[in-house]
Structure formats: structure tokens, C-alpha cells
Legacy VTK file of the C-alpha trace (Angstrom):
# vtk DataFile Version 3.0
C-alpha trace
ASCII
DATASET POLYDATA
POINTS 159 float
-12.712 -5.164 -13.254
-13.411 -5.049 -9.416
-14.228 -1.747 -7.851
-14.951 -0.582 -4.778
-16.783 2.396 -3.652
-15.579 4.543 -0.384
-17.206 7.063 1.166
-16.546 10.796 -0.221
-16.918 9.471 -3.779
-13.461 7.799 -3.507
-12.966 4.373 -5.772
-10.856 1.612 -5.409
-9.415 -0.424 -8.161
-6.742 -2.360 -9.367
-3.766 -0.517 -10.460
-3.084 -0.658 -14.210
-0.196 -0.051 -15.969
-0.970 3.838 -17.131
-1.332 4.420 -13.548
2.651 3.750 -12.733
3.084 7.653 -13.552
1.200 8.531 -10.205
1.634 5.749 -8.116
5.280 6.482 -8.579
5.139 10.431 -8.296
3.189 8.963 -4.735
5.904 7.358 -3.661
8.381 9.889 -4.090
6.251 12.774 -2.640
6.657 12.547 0.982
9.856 13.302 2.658
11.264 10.047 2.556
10.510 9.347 -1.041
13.300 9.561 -2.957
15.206 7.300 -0.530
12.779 4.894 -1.095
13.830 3.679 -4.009
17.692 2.231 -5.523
20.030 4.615 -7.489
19.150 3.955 -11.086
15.547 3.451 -11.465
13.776 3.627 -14.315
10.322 4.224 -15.838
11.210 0.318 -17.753
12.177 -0.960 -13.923
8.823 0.235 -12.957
7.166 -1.518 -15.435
9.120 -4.642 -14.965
8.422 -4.587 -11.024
4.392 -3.369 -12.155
4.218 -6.970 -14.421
5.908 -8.885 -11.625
3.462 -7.683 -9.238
0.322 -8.311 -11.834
1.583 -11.693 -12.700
1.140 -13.050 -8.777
-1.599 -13.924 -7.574
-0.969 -13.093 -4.052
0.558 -9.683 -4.922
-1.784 -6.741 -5.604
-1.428 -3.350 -6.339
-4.460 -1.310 -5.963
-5.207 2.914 -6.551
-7.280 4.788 -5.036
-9.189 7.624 -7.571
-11.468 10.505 -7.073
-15.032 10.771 -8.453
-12.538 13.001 -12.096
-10.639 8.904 -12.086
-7.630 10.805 -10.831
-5.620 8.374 -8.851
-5.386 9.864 -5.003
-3.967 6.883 -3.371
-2.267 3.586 -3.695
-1.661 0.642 -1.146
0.073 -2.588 -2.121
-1.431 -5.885 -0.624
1.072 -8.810 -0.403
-0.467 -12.620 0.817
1.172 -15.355 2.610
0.952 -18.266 4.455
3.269 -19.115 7.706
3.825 -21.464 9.901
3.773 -19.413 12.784
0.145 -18.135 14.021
-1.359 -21.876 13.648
0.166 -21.524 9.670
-2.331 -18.588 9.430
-2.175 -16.588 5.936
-1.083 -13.158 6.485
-1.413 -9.722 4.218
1.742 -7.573 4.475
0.370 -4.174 3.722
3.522 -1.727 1.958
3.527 1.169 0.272
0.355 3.378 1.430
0.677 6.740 0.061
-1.901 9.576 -0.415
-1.809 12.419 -2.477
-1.331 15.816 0.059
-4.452 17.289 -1.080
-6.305 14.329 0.395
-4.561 14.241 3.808
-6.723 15.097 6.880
-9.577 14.360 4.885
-10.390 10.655 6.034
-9.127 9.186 2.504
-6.403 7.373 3.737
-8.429 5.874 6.834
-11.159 4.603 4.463
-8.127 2.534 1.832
-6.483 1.314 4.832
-9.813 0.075 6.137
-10.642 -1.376 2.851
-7.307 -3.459 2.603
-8.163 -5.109 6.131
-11.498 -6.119 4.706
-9.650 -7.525 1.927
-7.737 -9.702 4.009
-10.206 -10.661 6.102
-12.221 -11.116 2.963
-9.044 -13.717 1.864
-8.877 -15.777 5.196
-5.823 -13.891 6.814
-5.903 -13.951 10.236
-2.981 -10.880 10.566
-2.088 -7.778 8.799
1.111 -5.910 9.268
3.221 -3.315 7.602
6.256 -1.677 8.385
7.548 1.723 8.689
9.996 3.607 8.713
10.888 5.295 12.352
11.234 8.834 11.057
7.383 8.109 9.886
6.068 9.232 13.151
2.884 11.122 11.473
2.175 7.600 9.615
2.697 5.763 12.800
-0.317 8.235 14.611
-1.580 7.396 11.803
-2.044 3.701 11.658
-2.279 3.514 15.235
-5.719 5.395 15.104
-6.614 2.890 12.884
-5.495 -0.278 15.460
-2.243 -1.116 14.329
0.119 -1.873 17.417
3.947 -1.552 17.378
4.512 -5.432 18.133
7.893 -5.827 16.422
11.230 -4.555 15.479
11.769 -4.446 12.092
15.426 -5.030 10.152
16.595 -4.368 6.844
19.366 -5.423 5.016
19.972 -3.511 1.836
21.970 -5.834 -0.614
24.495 -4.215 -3.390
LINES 1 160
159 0 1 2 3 4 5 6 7 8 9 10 11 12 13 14 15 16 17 18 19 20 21 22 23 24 25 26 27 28 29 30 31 32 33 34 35 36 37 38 39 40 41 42 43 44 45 46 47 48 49 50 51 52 53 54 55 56 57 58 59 60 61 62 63 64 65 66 67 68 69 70 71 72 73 74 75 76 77 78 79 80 81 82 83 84 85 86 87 88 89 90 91 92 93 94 95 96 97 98 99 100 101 102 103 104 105 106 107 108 109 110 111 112 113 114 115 116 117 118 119 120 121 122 123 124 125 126 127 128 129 130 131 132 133 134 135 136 137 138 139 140 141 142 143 144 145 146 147 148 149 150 151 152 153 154 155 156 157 158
């Protein structure tokens, strides 16, 4: 199994299935949480979406744990190649969440840096996320860290 060791004792693995609990109770933590995800969602949708996820191999789910192996953190990485950017492979970065009692504390600076190092570590040439524009905090946030408002982003929720 890989792991990686952060500062402050934090570790970074792969997300396994027993994890979906937290990563989940992440998600749906902050503010915007619970309209995050669709009416109707299950703990079997999770686990559908968790073995869709582990079943690509450009799609990875990672947690972040304390030195107990409670999870504090989770990032998803998502890889792909365009044609745009000299057909340069890209790493979307989506869903970075950390646990309140970690906040301030450099925890979320050190998984974001790690997933960068990942996709440099892969060949991608960009990494980008998206956020939501009420996320002003996260936007300080990942601007600290070198991330530059470059585009407007769209979504169209389908019924």
C-alpha cells in the first residue's frame, strides 16, 4: 500500500472502502455540504461511486490520517490527457476537505502540496480545481498555495 508521510505526523494513503464513513461525513461538514450531493443518496451509492473510482486508473481517492489512523482529510485526484496545452495530461483536483479540528493548522496546505507532487510525479503539466464562489475562505486558501483564478467555471446539473 503506498503511504506518504507529512509533516506533523500526518499520513497519506489511499482511501479504502471502510473509510467512505468519514470521507463522506467530510464532505457534508462545511456549509455547503449537504448541497453537494443529489437528493437520494445512499451509503450503497457511495459505495458504487467508491468502486467506480477504485476501478480507474486515472481516478484516485486518497485520505489523509493522523498519527491514532483517524482519517483528517481527503482530496480526490482525477488524470487526463487534452489536446489543448501541447495535449499535456492534466490532474483535476475535487473534493479537498479537512476535518475542523485540523484547520489553521497547516494540514490542508501540506495534502494539497502533496497532490501537486503527485501530478508532477505523473507527467501533468497543469492542475486545476474548481470551486464554488461562496467558497471564498477556500479560495484564500488555494491562492496561498499558487492557484490563480484563470477561468469561469459552468455547471449544468442534469435531472
Amino acid at each position: 500500500m503506498y503511504l506518504q508521510h507529512l509533516p506533523g505526523g500526518v499520513i497519506v494513503r489511499p482511501a479504502r472502502a471502510d473509510d467512505l464513513p468519514r470521507i463522506v461525513g467530510l464532505l457534508e461538514s462545511d456549509a455547503l455540504g449537504p448541497a453537494e450531493g443529489l437528493p437520494g443518496a445512499t451509503e450503497e451509492s457511495y459505495l458504487r461511486a467508491f468502486e467506480a473510482i477504485s476501478g480507474e486508473p486515472s481516478n484516485e481517492l486518497w485520505v489523509a490520517t493522523d498519527e491514532d489512523g483517524d482519517v483528517i482529510g481527503t482530496l480526490q485526484l482525477v488524470f487526463f490527457t487534452t489536446l489543448s496545452w501541447n495535449a499535456a495530461l492534466r490532474a483535476q483536483l475535487a473534493g479537498v476537505r479537512i476535518a475542523a479540528s485540523q484547520r489553521g493548522r497547516g494540514t490542508g496546505s501540506e495534502l494539497v502540496a502533496w497532490a501537486v507532487e503527485r501530478a508532477k510525479s505523473k507527467g501533468c503539466r497543469v492542475v486545476q480545481l474548481s470551486s464554488d464562489k461562496r467558497r471564498v475562505d477556500a479560495h484564500r486558501f488555494y491562492a496561498r498555495l499558487g492557484f490563480v483564478p484563470s477561468h469561469e467555471g459552468l455547471r449544468l446539473v442534469l435531472p
